[in-house]
N, C-alpha and C positions, 0 to 999 in steps of 0.2 A: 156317477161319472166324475166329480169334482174329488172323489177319491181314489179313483184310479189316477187320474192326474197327479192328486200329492202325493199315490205313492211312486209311479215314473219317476218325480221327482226327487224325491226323497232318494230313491237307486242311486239315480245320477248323481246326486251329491255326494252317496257314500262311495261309490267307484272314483268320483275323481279323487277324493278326498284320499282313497285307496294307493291312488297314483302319485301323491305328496310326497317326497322322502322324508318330511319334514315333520312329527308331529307335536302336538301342542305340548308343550312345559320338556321339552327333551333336551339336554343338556347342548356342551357346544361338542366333547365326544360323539354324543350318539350321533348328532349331525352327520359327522365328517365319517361315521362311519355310516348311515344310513346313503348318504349321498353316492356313495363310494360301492354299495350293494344293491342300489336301483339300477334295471338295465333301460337298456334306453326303447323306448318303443319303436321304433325302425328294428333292431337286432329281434325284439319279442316277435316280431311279424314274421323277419325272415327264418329265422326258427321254424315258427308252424307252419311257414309254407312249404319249404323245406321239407319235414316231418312228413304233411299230406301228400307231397308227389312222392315222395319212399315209399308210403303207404298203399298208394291209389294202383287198382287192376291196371289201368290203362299204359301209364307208366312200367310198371313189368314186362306185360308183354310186347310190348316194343321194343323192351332193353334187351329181353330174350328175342327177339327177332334178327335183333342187329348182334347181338353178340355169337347166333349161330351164323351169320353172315359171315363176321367176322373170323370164327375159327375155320369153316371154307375156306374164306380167301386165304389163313394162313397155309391148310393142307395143297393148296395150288402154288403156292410159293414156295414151300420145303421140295414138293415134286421137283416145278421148275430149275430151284438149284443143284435137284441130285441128279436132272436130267444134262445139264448144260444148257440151257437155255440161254440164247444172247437175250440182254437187257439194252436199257438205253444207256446205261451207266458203262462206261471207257474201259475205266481203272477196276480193276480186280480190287483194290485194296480198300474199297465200301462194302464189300460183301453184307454186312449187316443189313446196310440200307435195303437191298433188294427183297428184304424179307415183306419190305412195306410199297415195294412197285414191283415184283416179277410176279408172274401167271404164265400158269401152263395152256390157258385158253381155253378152260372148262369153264372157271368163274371168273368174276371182275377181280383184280387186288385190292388190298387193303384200304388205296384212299381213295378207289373207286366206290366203295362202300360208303364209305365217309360222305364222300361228295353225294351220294344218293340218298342216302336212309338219313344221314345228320340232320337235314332240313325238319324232316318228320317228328325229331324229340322236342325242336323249336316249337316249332306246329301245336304238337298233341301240348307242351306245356304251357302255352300260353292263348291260344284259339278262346279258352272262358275263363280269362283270370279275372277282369272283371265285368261281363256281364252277365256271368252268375252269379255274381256277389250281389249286385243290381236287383235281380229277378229274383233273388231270396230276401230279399230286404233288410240282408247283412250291413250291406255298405253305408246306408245311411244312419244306422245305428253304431258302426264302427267308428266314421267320423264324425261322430256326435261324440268320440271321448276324448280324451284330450289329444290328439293323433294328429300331426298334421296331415295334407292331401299329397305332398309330394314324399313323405315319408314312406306313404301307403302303397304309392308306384312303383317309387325307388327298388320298395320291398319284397313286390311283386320280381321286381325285374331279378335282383341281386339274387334271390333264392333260386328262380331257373336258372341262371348264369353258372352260380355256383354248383349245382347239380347237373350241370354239362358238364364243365371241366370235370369234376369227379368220374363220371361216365366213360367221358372222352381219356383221361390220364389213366384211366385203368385200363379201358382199352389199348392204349399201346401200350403200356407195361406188358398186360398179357400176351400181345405179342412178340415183343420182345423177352420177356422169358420162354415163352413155345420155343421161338426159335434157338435160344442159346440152349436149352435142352436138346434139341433138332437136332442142329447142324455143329454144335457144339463149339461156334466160334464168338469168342467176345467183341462185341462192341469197343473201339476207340472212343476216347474222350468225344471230340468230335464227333462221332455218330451218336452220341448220345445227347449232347447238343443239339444238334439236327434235328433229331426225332423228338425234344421237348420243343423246340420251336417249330415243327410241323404241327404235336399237339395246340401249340395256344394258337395257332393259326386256325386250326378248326373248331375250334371254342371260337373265337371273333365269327365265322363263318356260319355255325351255329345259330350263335348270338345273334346273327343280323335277320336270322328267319324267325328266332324266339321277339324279336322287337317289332316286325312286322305282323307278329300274329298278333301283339298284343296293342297293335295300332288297327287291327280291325275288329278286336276283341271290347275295345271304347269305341270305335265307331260303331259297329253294330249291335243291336240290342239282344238280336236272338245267337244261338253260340251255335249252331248248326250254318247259320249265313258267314260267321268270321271263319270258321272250320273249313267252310267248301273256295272261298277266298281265300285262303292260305295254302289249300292243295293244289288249287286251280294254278295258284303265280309258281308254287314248287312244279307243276310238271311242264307248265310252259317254258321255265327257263331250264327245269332238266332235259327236256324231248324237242319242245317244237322250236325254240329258238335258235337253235345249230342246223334245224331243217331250211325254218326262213334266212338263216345268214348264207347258207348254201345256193339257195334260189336268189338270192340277190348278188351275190358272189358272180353265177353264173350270166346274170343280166346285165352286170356293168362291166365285166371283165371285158379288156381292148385287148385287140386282136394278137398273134403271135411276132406280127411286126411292127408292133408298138415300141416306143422309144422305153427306153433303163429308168427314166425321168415315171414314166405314163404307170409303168409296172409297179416300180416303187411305193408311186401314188397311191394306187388303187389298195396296193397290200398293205399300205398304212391304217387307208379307208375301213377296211376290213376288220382289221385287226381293233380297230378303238370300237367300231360297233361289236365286235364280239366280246368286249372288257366292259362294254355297260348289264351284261351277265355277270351274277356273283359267283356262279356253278364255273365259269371261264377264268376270274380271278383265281381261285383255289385253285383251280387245276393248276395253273401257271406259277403258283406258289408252291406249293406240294413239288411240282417239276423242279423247280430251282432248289427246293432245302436239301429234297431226299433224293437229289441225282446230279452229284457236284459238277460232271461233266458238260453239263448243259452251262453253254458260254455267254446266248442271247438267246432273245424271248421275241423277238421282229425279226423282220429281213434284212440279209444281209449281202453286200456286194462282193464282187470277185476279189476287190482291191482291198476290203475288208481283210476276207479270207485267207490272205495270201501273208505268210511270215506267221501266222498266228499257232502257237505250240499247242500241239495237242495234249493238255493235262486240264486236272479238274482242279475247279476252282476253291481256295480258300474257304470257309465259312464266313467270312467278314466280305470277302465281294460275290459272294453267293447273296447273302444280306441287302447289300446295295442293290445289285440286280434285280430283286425282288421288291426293294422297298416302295416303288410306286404302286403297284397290285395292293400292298398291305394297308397301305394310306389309304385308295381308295373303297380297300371293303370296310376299313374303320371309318373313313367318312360317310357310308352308306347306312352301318350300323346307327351311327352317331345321329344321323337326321331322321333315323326311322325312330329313334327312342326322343331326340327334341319333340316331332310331332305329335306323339301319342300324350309327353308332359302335356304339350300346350294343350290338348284337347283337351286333357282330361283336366286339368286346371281349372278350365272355361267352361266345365260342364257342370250341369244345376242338379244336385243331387239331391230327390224328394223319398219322404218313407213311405213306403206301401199302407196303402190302408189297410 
């Protein structure tokens, strides 16, 4: 037994020793060049985790799932334009955009998709990031090297993150080339604008379901109980949550001779309980980047309405108009990945026997 021990030990000293840039009698060159050719352990992390979800069946088939999704909702779109289909967009002179919101009403569009199936790659990549590392007995031997614990998460997080956007940017790439092959009409600077800041809008949107799964992925031990928790909250707020805002909708709503004051009220009421959905922020985002005609996002009065020119709006007060939606799914994102740091911080990490 006391051999086993020294040789544990003996490991441990030559892997950290491994980890040294530094070694004994080396000049002050090789230093500055050793220093200079260690990567840093956070990047070594995201690397391989990175590497494993490219690798991994699970991953695949859900990219192919969504990327036939995806080419659907393009075929519904090219329809849509060659049939004349009115969209919500004004101005003829977005034509591009509508590749990423018109439907002939066979399938959903493009960031219908998005908004449905993107939760799921959050989901599938982060549901066992660490408590299968846990239940193999990785983790405690991982952080037994010189590694720090917030390195570890970071690393976790960064490599799903980064293999969204990848996903998600090629994703609209390929539709945006489909359709310039299609319909055979270029893109404006501006629509292409647009359609990169729709992409990193559903990367954040992503991100906030990749962060939550991975706050129930340290909460719970087994990866089947974070797994059925992460789907559970994805369909509540995809499906029954606009059912219950309907039904409440219809119980508080005052009557037809209610005052302009009472109306207003209530559609205020409405509208902030349905912005505590992230599936409702996207939407409302997605609506403002990719459909410049859209002026406001609330209700609006007669007095309002009255003088106001019908043209689509700029990209910079498209922007504005949106930017409280974007604040708050970045603030959503942002406290769902604080809570998971602190837990996982605070949590007592022992090695399997």
């Amino acid at each position: 037994m006391n051999a086993n021990v020294n040789g544990n030990a003996a490991a441990k000293i030559a892997r950290l020793w491994n980890w040294l840039p530094i070694k004994h009698g080396a000049s002050s060159a090789t230093e500055t060049t050793a220093n200079r050719s260690v990567p840093s352990p956070f990047w070594i992390i995201v690397r391989k985790e990175f590497g494993d979800h490219l690798r991994s069946w699970r991953f695949g088939i859900l990219i192919g799932l969504i990327t036939l999704a995806c080419i659907g909702s393009i075929y519904t779109a090219v329809t849509a334009l060659q049939a004349g289909v009115k969209t919500q967009e004004t101005d003829t002179s977005f034509l591009f955009l509508q590749m990423f919101t018109a439907s002939d009403g066979t399938l959903p569009n493009f960031t219908t998709f998005v908004m449905f199936l993107g939760p799921l790659i959050g989901i599938s990549l982060g549901f066992d990031a660490i408590n299968s590392e846990r239940n193999k007995g990785t983790l405690s031997r991982l952080l037994s090297q010189p590694i720090y614990r917030d390195d570890f998460i970071r690393a976790k997080f960064t490599a799903s993150l980064l293999l969204i956007a990848v996903v998600l940017f090629a994703l609209g790439f390929l539709v945006m080339g489909l359709g310039l092959f299609t319909i055979g009409y270029p893109p404006t600077p501006e629509e292409v604008l647009r359609v990169i800041l729709f992409l990193l809008v559903a990367v954040v949107y992503v991100g906030f379901w990749l962060n939550l799964s991975l706050l129930f992925s340290i909460r719970f031990r087994q990866a089947a109980t974070s797994a059925l928790s992460g789907i559970a909250l994805w369909i509540f707020f995809s499906l029954f949550y606009s059912m219950i805002m309907g039904l409440i909708d219809k119980a508080t709503a005052p009557g037809d001779s209610s005052a302009l004051s009472l109306l207003l009220r209530h559609a205020n009421m409405m509208l902030f309980l349905n912005r505590l959905s992230p599936s409702f922020l996207f939407t409302e985002l997605t609506t403002t980047l990719l459909t410049p005609g859209v002026r406001s996002l609330g209700p609006l009065t007669t007095a309002q309405v009255v003088g106001a020119i019908a043209s689509p709006l700029p990209l910079g007060q498209s922007i504005l108009l949106a930017w409280p939606q974007l604040v708050g799914l970045l603030a959503a994102t942002m406290i769902c990945f604080g809570i998971s740091y602190a837990l996982f911080m605070r949590q007592e990490i022992r090695s399997r026997s």
